[in-house]
LODOLO-590529 format. One record per residue: x, y, z of N, C-alpha, C, O, CB in turn. Coordinates in steps of 0.02 Angstrom, whole numbers, plus 50000, padded with zeros to 5 digits. Glycine has a CB too. Example, Ala and Ser with C-alpha at 12.3 -4.5 7.8 and 13.67 -1.06 7.14 Angstrom:
<nodes>
506604971650390506154977550390506604983550390507124983450423505654977650452;506424988850354506844994750357506455000250394506705005750402507044997050286;
</nodes>
This chain:
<nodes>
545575558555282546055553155296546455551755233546205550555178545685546755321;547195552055250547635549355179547945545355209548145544455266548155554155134;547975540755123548385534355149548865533255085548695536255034547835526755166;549445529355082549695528255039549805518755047549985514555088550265533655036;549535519454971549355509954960549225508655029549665505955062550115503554929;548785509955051548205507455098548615508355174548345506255225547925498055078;549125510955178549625511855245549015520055281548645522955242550835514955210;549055521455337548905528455354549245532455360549695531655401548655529455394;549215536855332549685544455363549565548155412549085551855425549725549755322;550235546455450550005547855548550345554855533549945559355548550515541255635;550865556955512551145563055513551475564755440551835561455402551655563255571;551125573155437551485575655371551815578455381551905579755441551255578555325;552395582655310552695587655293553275588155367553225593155402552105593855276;553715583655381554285584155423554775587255363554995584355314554525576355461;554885593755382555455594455328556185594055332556455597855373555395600055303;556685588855287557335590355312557875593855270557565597155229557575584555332;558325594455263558705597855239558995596555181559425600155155559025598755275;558595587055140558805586755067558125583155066558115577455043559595582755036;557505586155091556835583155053556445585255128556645589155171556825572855021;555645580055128555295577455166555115573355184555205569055142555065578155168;554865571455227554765565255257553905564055298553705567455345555415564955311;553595559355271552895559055303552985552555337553525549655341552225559355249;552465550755359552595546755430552025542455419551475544855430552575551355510;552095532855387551415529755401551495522755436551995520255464550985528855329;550815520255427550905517355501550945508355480550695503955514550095520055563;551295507355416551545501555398551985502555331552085507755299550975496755392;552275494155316552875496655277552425493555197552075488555185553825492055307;552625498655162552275498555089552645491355032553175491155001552485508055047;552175487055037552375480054994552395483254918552035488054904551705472755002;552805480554873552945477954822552235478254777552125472154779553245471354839;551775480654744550995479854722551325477954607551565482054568550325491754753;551175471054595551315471754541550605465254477550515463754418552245470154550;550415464354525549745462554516549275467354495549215473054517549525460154570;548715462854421548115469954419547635466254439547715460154440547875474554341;546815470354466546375465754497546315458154467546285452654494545715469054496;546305460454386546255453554357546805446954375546745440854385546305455054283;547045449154373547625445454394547835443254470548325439954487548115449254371;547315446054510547305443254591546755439154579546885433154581547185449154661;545995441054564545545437054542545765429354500545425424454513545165441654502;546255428854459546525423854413546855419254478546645413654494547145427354348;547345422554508547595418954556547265414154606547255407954614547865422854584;546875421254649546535416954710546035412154705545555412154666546245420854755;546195407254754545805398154743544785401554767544215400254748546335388854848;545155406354821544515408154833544035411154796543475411054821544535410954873;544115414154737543735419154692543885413154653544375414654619543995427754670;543685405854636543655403754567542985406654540543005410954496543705395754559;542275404154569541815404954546541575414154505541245415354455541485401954602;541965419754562542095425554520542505424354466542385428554422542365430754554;542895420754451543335421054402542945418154330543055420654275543985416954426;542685414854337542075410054296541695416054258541615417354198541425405054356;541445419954336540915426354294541135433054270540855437954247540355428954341;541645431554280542135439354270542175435654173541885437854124543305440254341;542405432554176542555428454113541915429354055541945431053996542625419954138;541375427654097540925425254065540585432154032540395431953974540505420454111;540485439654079540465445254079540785447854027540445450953986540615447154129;541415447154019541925451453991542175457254008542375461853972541805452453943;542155456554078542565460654111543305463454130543595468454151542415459554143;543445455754104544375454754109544645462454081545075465254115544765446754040;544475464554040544935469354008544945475154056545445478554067544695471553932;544185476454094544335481754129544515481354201544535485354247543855485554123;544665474454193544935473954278545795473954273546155474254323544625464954322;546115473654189546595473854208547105480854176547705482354177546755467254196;546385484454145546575491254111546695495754185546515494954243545855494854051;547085500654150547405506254207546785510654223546295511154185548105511954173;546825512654264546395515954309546365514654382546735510254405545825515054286;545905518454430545905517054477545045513454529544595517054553546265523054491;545075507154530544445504754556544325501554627544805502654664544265500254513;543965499054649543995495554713543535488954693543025490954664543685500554782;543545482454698543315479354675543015473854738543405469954766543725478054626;542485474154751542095469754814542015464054807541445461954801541455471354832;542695458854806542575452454767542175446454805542505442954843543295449654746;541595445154797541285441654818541675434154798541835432754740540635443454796;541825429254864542075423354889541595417854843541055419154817541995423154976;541985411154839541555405154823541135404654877540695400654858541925398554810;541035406154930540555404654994540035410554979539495409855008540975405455081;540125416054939539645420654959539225419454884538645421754880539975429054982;539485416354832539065415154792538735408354820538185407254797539365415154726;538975404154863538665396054886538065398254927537635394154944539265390254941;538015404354944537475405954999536905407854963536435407655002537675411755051;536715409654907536205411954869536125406454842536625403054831536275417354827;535325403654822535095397454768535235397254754535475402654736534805395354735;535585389454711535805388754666535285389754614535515391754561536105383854670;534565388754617534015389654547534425396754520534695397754466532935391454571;534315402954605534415410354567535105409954532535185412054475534415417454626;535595407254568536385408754545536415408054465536655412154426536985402654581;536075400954449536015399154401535665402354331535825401754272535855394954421;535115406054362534855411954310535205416754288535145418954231534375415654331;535785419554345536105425854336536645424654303536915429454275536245429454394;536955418154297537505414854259537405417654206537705421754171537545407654251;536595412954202536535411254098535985417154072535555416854027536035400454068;536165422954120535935429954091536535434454068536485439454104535505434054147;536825434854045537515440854032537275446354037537735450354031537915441253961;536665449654046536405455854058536445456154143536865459554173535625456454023;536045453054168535935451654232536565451154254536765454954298535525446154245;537015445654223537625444954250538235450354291538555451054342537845442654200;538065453954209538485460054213538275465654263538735467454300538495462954145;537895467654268537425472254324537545470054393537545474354437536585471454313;537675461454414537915460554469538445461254490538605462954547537835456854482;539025458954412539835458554442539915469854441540275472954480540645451854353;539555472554396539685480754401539325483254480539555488354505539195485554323;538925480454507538845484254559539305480654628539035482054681538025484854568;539825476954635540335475454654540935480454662541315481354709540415470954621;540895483954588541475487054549541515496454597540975499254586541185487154437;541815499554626541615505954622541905511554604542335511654648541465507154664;541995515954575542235517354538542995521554555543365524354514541755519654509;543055521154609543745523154640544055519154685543705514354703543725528954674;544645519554710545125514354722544955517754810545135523354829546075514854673;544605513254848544585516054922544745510654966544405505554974543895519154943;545385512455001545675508455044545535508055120545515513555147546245509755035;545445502555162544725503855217545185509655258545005515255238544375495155281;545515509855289545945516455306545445523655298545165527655336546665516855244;545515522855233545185529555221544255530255224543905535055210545465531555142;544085524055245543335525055251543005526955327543175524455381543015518255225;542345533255312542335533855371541425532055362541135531855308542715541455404;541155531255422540635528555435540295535355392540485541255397540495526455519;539495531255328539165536155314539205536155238538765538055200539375541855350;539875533455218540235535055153539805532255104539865526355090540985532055147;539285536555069538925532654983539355531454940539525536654911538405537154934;539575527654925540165527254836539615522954786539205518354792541225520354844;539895527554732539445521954670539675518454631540285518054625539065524254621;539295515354600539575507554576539585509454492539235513254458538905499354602;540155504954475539915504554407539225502654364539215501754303540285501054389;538865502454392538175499554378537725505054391537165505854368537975493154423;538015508554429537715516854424537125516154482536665520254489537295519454332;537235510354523536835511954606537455513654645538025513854623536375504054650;537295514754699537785515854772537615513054818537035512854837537855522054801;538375508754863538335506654922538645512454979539015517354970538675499854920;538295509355045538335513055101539115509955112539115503855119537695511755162;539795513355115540175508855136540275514055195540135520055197540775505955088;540605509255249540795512555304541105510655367541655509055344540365514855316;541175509555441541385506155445541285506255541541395511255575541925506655400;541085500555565540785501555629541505497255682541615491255687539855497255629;541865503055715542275500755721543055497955692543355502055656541985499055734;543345492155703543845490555677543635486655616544115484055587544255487455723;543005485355586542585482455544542265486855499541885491455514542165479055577;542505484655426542175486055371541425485555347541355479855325542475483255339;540995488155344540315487755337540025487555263540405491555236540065493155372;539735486055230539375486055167538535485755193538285481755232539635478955117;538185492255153537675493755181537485491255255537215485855261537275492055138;537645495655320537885491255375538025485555416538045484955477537785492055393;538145480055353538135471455357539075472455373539445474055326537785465655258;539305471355433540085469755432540025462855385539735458255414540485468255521;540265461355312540155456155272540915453855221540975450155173539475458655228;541385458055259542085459155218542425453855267542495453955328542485468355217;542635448455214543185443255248543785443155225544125438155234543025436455244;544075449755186544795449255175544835457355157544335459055125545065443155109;545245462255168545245471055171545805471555124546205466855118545425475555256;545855477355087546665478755076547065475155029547665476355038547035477655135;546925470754978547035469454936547545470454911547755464654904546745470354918;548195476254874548265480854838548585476954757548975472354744548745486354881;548215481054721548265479654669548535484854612548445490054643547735477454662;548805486754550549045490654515548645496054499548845501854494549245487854469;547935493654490547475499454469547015498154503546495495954479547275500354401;547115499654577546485497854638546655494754698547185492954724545925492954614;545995494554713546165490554788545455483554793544875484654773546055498254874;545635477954818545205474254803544995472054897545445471554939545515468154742;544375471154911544175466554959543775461154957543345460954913543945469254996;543835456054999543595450954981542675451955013542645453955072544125444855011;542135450954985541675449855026541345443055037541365438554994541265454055010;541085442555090540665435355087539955433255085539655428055100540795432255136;539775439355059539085438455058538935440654960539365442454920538675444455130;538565440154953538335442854869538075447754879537825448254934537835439054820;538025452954838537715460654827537185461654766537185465954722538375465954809;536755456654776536285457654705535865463954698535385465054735535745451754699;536035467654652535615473654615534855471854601534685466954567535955475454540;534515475354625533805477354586533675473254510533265469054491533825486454567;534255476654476534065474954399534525467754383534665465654327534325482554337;534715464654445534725456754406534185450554446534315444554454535665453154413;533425455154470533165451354488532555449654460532245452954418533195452354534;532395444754482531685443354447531245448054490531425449954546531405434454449;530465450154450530025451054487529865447754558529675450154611529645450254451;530015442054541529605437854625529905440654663529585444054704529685429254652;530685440654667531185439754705531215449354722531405451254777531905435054663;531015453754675531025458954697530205460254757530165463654808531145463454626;529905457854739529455459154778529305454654839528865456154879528985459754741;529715448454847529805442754896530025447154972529875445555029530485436554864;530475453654947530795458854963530565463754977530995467155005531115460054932;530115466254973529625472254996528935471555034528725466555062529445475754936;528555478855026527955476555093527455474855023526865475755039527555485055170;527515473054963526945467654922526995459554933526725455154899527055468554835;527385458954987527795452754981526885447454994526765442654958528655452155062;526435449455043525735445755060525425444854973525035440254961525105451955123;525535447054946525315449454888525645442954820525335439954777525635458254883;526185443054833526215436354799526395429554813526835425854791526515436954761;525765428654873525405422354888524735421854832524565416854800525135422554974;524455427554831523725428154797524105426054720523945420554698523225437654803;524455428954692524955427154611524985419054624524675415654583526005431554604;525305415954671525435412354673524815406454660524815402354614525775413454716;524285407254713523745403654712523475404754641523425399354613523285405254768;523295409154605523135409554528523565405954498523355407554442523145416154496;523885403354489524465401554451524865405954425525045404354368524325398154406;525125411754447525275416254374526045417454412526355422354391524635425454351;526375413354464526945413454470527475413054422527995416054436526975410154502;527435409754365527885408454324527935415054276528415415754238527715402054291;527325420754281527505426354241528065432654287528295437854262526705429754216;528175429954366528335435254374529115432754408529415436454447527765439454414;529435425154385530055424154383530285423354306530875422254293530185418554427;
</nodes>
């Protein structure tokens, strides 16, 4: 599937007699915005804007290249604890590992996604992106409340849910998450909860 700035290409290579002509299936806007600079803007990404900041990410969201950026909403950070939100703030390690596995490392416009698709993250895991229907999927959660973005060096979507990595979690919370989960009730009753948040 090709697309140009996120339009589809329904028909190629019409040739005429002072060039060619391809055929897509909307009209191509004006793109003069860089991610950083849509993130800066929108009311909805303040709280990304806070951690993008706080990260030091700005530079590479507004350096050239080509990315796709899964911008998690003020609602999709409001949906996770505030205790956890609050750890991952005032971790810049942790931090960073959450806003990079957001990040992926090529500019993919939903157009071109087809159900199945692994892409990896700057953080060096991979999401399932793909797409069930007229709906965008993230690891098969339809969780995308804004598509298509376009930006100078990428394409941005909005998500509404958070995408927390492995490595910005605590022990508890990784294993709260798996089949040890019976297992730290017994931690718990010892007291030894506090060694494994």
């Amino acid at each position: 599937i090709v697309t140009v700035n996120c339009a589809r290409l329904l028909k190629a290579d019409h040739h005429a007699t002072n060039g060619v002509v391809h055929v897509i299936d909307k009209v191509i806007a004006t793109t003069t915005n860089s991610i950083q600079q849509i993130i800066e803007t929108e009311e909805s990404l303040e709280t990304l804007r806070a951690a993008v900041a706080a990260s030091d990410l700005n530079s590479l969201l507004e350096s050239e290249g080509q990315y796709t950026l899964l911008a998690p909403t003020n609602d999709a950070f409001e949906k996770i604890p505030r205790e956890t939100l609050n750890r991952i703030l005032g971790d810049p390690e942790a931090l960073r590992d959450l806003l990079n596995h957001h990040i992926l490392k090529s500019a993919m416009c939903a157009e071109a996604i087809i159900a199945g698709l692994t892409m990896e993250t700057l953080e060096g895991t991979t999401l399932d992106v793909g797409c069930s229907g007229e709906e965008l999927t993230l690891n098969g959660k339809p969780i995308i409340a804004n598509k298509d973005v376009l930006a100078t060096n990428g394409v941005v979507h909005f998500v509404n849910e958070l995408l927390i990595p492995d490595s910005a979690k605590t022990l508890f919370e990784l294993a709260q998450e798996s089949e040890v989960s019976k297992s730290m009730d017994v931690f718990r009753q010892a007291g030894l909860s506090s060694h494994l948040t």
